[in-house]
C-alpha positions as CSV (number, residue, x, y, z in Angstrom):
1,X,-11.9,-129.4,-85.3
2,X,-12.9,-129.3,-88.9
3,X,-16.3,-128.0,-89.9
4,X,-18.6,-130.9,-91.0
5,X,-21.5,-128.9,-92.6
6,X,-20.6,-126.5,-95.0
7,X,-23.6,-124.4,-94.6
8,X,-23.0,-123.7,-91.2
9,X,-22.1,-120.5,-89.7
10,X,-19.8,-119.0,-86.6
11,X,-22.7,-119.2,-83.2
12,X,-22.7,-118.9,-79.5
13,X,-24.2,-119.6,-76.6
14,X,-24.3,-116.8,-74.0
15,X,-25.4,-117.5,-70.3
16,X,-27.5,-115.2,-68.1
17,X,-24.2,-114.7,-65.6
18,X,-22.2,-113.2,-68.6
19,X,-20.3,-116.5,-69.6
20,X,-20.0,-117.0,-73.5
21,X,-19.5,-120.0,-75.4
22,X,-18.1,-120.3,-79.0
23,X,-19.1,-122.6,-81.6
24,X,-20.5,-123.8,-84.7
25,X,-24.0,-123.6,-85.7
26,X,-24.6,-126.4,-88.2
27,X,-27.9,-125.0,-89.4
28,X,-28.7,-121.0,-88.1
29,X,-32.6,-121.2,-88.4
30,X,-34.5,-121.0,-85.0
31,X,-31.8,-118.8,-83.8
32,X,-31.8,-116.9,-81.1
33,X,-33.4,-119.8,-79.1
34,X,-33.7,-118.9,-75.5
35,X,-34.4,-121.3,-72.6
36,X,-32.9,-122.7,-69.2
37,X,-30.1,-124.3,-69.8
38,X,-29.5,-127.8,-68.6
39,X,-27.1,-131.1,-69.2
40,X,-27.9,-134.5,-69.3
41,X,-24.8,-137.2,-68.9
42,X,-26.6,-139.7,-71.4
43,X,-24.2,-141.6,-73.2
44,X,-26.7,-142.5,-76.1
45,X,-30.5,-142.4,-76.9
46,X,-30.4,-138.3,-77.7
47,X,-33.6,-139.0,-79.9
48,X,-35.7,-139.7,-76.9
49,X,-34.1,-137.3,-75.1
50,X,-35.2,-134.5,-77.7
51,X,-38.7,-135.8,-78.0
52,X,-38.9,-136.3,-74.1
53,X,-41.8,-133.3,-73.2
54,X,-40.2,-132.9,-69.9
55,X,-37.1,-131.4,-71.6
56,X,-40.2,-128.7,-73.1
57,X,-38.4,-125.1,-73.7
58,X,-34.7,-126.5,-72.3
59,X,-31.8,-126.1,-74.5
60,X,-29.6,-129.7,-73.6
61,X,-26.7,-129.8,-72.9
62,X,-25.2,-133.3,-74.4
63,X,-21.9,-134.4,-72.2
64,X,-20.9,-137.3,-74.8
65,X,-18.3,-136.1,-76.6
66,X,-20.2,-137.4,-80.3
67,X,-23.7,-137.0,-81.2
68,X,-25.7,-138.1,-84.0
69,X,-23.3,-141.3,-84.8
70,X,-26.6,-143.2,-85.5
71,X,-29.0,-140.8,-86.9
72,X,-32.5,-140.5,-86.0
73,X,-35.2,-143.2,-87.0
74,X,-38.8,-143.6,-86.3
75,X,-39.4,-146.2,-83.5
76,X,-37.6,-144.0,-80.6
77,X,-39.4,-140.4,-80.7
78,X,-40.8,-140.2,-77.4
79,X,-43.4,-138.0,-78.3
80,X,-45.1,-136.9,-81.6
81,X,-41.8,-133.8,-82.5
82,X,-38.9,-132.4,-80.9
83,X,-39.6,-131.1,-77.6
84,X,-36.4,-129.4,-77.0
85,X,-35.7,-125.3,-77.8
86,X,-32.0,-126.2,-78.8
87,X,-29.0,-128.6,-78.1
88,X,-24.9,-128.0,-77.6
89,X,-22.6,-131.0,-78.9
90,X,-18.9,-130.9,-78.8
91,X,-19.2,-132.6,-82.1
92,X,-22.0,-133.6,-84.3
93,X,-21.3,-136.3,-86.5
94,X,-21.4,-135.6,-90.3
95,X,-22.3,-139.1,-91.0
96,X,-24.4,-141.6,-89.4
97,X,-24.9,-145.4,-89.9
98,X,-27.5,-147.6,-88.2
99,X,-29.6,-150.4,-90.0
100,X,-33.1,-148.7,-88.2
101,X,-31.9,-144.7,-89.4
102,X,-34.1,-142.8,-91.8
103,X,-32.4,-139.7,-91.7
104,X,-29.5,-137.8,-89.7
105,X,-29.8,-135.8,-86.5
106,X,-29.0,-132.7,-88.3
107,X,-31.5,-132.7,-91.2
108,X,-34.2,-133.9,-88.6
109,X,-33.3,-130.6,-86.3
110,X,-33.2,-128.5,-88.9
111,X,-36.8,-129.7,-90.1
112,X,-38.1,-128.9,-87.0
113,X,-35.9,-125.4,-86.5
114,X,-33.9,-126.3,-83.6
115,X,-30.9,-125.0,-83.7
116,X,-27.9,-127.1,-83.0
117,X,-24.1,-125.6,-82.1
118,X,-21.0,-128.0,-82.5
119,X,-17.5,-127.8,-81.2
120,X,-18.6,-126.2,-77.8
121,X,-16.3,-127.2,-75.2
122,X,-19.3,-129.0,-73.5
123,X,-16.9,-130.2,-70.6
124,X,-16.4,-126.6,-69.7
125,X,-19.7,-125.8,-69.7
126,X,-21.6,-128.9,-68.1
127,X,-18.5,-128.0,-65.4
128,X,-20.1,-124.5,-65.2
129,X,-23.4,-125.2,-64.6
130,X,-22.4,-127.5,-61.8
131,X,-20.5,-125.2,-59.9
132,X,-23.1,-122.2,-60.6
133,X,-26.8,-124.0,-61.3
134,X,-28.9,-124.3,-64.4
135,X,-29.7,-120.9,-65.8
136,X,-30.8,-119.1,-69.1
137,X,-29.2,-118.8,-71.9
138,X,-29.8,-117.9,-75.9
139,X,-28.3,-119.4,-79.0
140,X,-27.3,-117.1,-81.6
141,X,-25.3,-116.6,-84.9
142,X,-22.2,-114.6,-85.2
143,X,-19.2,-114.4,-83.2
144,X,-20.5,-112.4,-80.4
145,X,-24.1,-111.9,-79.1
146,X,-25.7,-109.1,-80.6
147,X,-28.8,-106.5,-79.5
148,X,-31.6,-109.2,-80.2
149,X,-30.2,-112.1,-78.7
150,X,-29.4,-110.3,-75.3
151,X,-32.9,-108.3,-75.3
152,X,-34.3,-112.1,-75.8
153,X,-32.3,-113.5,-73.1
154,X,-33.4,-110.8,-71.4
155,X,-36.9,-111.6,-71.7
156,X,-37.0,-115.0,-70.8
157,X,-39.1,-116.3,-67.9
158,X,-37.1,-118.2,-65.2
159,X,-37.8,-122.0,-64.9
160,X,-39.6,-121.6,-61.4
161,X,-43.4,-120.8,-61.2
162,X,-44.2,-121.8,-64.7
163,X,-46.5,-124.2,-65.2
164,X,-45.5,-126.2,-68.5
165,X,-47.6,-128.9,-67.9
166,X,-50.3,-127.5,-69.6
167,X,-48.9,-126.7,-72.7
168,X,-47.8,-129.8,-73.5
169,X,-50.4,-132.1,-72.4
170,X,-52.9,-133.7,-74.6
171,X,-55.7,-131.3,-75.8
172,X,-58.1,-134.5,-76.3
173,X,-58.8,-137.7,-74.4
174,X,-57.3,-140.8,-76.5
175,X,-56.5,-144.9,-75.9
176,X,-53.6,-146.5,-76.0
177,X,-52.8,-150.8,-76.1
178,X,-55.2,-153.8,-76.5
179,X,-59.3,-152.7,-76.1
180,X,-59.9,-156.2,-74.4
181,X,-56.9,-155.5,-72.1
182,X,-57.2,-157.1,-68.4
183,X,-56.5,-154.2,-66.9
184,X,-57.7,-149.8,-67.6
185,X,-55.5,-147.4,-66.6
186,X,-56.3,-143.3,-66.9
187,X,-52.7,-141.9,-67.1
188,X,-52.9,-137.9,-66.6
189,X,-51.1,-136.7,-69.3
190,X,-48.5,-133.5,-67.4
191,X,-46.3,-134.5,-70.1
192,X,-46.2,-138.3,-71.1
193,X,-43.6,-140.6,-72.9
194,X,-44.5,-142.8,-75.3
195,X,-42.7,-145.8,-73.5
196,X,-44.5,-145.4,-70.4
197,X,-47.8,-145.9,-72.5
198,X,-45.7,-149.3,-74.2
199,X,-44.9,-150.8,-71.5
200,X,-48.5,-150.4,-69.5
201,X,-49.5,-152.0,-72.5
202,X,-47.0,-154.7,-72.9
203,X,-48.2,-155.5,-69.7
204,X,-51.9,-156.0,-70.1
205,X,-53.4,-152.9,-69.4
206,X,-55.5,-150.4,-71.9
207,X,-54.4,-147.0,-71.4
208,X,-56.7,-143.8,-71.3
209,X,-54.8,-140.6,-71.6
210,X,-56.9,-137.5,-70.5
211,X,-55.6,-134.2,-70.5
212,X,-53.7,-132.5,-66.8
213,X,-56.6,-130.4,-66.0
214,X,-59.4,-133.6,-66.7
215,X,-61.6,-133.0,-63.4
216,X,-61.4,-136.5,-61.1
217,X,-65.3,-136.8,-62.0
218,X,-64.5,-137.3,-65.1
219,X,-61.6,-139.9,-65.0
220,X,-63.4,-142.0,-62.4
221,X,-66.2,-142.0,-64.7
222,X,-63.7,-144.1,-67.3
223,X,-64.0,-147.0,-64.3
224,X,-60.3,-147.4,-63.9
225,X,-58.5,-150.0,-62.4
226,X,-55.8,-147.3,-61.4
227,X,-54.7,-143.8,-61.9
228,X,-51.4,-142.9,-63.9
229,X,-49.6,-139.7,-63.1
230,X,-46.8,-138.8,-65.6
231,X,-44.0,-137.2,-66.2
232,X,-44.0,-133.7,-67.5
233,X,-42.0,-130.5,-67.5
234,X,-41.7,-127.4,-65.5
235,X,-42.6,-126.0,-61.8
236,X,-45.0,-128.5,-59.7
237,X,-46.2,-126.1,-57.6
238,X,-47.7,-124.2,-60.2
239,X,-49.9,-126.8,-61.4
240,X,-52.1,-125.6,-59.0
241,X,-55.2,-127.4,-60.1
242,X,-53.8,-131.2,-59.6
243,X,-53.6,-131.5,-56.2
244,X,-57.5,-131.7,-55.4
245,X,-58.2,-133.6,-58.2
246,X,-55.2,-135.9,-57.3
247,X,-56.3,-136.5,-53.6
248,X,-59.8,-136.8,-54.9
249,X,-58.5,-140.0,-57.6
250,X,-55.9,-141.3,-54.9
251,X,-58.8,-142.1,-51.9
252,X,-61.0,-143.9,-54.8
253,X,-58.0,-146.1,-56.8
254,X,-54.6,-146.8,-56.9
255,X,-52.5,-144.0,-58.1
256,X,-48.7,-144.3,-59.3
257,X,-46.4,-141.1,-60.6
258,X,-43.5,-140.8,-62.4
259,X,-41.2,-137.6,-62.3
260,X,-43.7,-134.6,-62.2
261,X,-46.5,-137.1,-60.9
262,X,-44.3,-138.7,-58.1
263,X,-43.7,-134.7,-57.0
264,X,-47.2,-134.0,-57.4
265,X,-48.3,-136.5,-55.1
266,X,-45.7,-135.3,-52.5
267,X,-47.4,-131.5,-52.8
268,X,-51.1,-133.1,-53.0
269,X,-50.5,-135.1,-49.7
270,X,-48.9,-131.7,-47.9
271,X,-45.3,-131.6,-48.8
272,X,-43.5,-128.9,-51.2
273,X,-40.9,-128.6,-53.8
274,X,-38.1,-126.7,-54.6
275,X,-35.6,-126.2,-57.5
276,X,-32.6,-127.5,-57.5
277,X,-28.9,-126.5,-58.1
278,X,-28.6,-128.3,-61.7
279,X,-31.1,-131.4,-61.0
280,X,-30.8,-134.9,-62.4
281,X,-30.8,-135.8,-65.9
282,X,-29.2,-139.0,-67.7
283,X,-29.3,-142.5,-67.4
284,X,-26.7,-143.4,-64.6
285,X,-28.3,-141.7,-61.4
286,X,-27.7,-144.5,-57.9
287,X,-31.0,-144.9,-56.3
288,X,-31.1,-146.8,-52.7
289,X,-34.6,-148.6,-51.8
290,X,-34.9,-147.8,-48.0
291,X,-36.8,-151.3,-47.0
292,X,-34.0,-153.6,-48.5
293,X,-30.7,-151.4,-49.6
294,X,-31.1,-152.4,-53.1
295,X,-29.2,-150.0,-55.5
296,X,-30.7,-149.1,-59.1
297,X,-29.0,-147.0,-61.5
298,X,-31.6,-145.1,-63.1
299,X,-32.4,-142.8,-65.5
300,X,-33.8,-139.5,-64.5
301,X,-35.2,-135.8,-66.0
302,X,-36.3,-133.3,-63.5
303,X,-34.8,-129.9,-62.3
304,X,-37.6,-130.0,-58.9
305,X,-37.3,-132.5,-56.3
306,X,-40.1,-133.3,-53.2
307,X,-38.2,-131.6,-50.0
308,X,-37.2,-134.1,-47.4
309,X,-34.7,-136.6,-46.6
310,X,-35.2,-140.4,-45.7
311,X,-36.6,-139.9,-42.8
312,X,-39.3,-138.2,-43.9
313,X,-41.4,-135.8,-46.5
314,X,-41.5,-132.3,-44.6
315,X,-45.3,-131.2,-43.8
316,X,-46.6,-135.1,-45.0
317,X,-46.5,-137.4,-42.4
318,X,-48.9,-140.0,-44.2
319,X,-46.0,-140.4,-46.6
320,X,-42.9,-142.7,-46.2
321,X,-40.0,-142.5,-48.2
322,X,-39.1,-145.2,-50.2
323,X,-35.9,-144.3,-52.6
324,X,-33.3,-141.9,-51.8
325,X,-30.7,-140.5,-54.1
326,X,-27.2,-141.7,-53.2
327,X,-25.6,-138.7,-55.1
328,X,-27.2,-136.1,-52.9
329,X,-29.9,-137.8,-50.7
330,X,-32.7,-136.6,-52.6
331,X,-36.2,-138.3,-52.4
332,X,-36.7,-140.4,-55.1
333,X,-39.6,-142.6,-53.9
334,X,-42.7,-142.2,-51.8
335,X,-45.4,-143.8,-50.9
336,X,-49.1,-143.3,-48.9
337,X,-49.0,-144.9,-45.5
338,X,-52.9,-146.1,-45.8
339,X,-54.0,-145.8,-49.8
340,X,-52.7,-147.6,-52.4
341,X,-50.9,-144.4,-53.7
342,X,-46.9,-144.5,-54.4
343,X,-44.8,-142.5,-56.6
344,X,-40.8,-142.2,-58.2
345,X,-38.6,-139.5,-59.1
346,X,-36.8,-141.4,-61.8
347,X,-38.1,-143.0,-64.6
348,X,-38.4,-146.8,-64.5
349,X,-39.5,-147.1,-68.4
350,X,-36.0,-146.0,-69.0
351,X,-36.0,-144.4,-72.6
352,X,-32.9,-144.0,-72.9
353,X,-31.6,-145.5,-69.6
354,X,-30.9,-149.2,-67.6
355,X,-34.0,-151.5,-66.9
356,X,-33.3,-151.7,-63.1
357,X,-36.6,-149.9,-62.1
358,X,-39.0,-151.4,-64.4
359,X,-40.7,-153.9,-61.7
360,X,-42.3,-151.0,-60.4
361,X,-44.9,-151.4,-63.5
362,X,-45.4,-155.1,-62.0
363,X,-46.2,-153.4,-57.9
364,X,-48.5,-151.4,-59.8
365,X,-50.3,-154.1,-61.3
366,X,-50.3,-155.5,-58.3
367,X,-52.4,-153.0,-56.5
368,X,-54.3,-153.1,-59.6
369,X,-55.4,-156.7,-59.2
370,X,-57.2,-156.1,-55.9
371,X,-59.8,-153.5,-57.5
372,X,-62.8,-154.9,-59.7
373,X,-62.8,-153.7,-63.3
């Protein structure tokens, strides 16, 4: 394959088991990047997926073969910058052509110091982390890894036990949607997407976003209608603070997670979490909903999953499984058996990703209704 950018430069990627990966880094700065490794089987929508902060500190893995077709523009960022700490393309388009683009994916990467390495066989390496799980890795320049980038990947912390949340949620309280809006939600910010906050207020409701530590005082203080949990990245189980704050919000007003929130519930309620092999990422994961068979093809981002099967959550008993995963029978839903309280693994505002799931904003709003503003 020809090289596209002529200032780019011979680079790897080398794995914490030993495995190396040749390729082409189209701009070297940011280099080494170390992180957990991961792949997502997203055909399209990579801008979101780099922005998404529950890919915080990951280096992605993109399995379509051509990326960056359509440049980047600035109605998709799902947060306010990259979020990413690098990506692997087989190819990465030298030109790009889309009426709503601003700039390429390159240049945009490049601002932001993320390094990016082309003509990686991808299908070998999304293969390998299949077969062996997600693990650590660095991006470097040259042809093989020198002394820094192995004393980097050396140093890097391990996925479990870290608690990411906090670093990238909001630092300040701020409002989202329509100040006369029918309904007020407080969404607990582990990590949120911008299209969650669109669609809450697409659908009448003014959105307060406090920070992940925000003590439940505080938020009910705001007189919510309901209680947002969001998406973020890392280990659940060491956000250690949101469980009592969670049960304390979830016996008051109705509470609904996404991702990291939906797993959160599970531990605040008495269940745990564990990592998984490679986890779910992309835009085509089969969910079945227990109560009527239905089958959604969702789009999903997490590496932890809420242990259990369908027939139950292990160590919750007030919690009924909703969703399972049809892949692996993962729990993708839950909900409380007495509150108002429900939660889903995958992400129903679907950016990128199929629209199946997005009625679950409407059984929100439901419970919503029932509570006086």
């Amino acid at each position: 394959m020809a090289n596209a950018f002529p200032g780019s430069g011979p680079g790897f990627l080398l794995l914490e088991d030993g495995t190396l990966f040749r390729g082409r880094l189209a701009d070297p700065r940011g280099t080494p990047a170390v992180a957990e490794v991961v792949f997502t089987t997203n055909m399209t929508g990579y801008q979101e997926v780099f922005t998404d902060p529950s890919y915080s500190g990951q280096i992605v893995v993109m399995t379509a073969p051509q990326i960056g077709n359509y440049g980047v523009n600035l109605e998709d960022p799902e947060s306010g910058s990259a979020q990413i700490a690098g990506v692997v393309v087989r190819e990465l388009t030298a030109t790009h052509s889309n009426w709503r683009a601003t700039g390429s994916l390159a240049d945009w990467l490049a601002a932001a110091q993320i390094p990016i390495i082309e003509q990686v066989d991808t299908r070998r390496l999304t293969r390998h982390l299949r077969s062996v799980g997600v693990m650590r890795g660095v991006i470097g320049a040259g042809e093989e890894p020198d002394a820094e980038s192995k004393a980097a990947l050396e140093a890097c912390p391990s996925m479990e036990g870290l608690d990411l949340a906090s670093r990238v949620s909001t630092r300040e309280p701020y409002t989202w949607g329509d100040p006369q809006a029918t309904h007020h939600v407080v969404a607990y910010d582990y990590g949120i997407k911008r299209n969650i906050l669109r669609l809450f207020s697409e659908n009448d409701c003014r959105v307060t976003v406090v920070p992940a530590d925000t003590p439940a005082d505080d938020a009910l203080a705001e007189q919510p209608n309901g209680i947002f949990l969001s998406n973020g990245p890392g280990d659940p189980a060491a956000i250690a603070y949101a469980p009592d704050i969670i049960r304390a919000l979830a016996e008051r007003v109705p509470t609904f997670g996404i991702c990291l929130g939906h797993q959160l519930l599970g531990l605040t309620f008495g269940g745990s979490t564990a990592k998984m092999p490679y986890g779910h990422r992309g835009g085509n994961h089969p969910v079945r909903e227990v109560e009527t068979g239905q089958i959604l093809i969702t789009s999903q981002n997490h590496g932890f999953s809420v242990e259990g099967s369908e027939s139950g959550v292990s160590g919750a008993p007030k919690l009924e499984v909703t969703h399972v995963n049809l892949n692996d029978g993962t729990i993708e839903g839950l909900r409380h058996r007495e509150l108002p309280v429900f939660g889903v693994q995958y992400h129903p505002e679907a950016a990128p990703g199929p629209h199946d799931a997005r009625p679950l904003f409407g059984e929100f709003l439901g419970a919503l209704k029932s509570v006086p503003r």
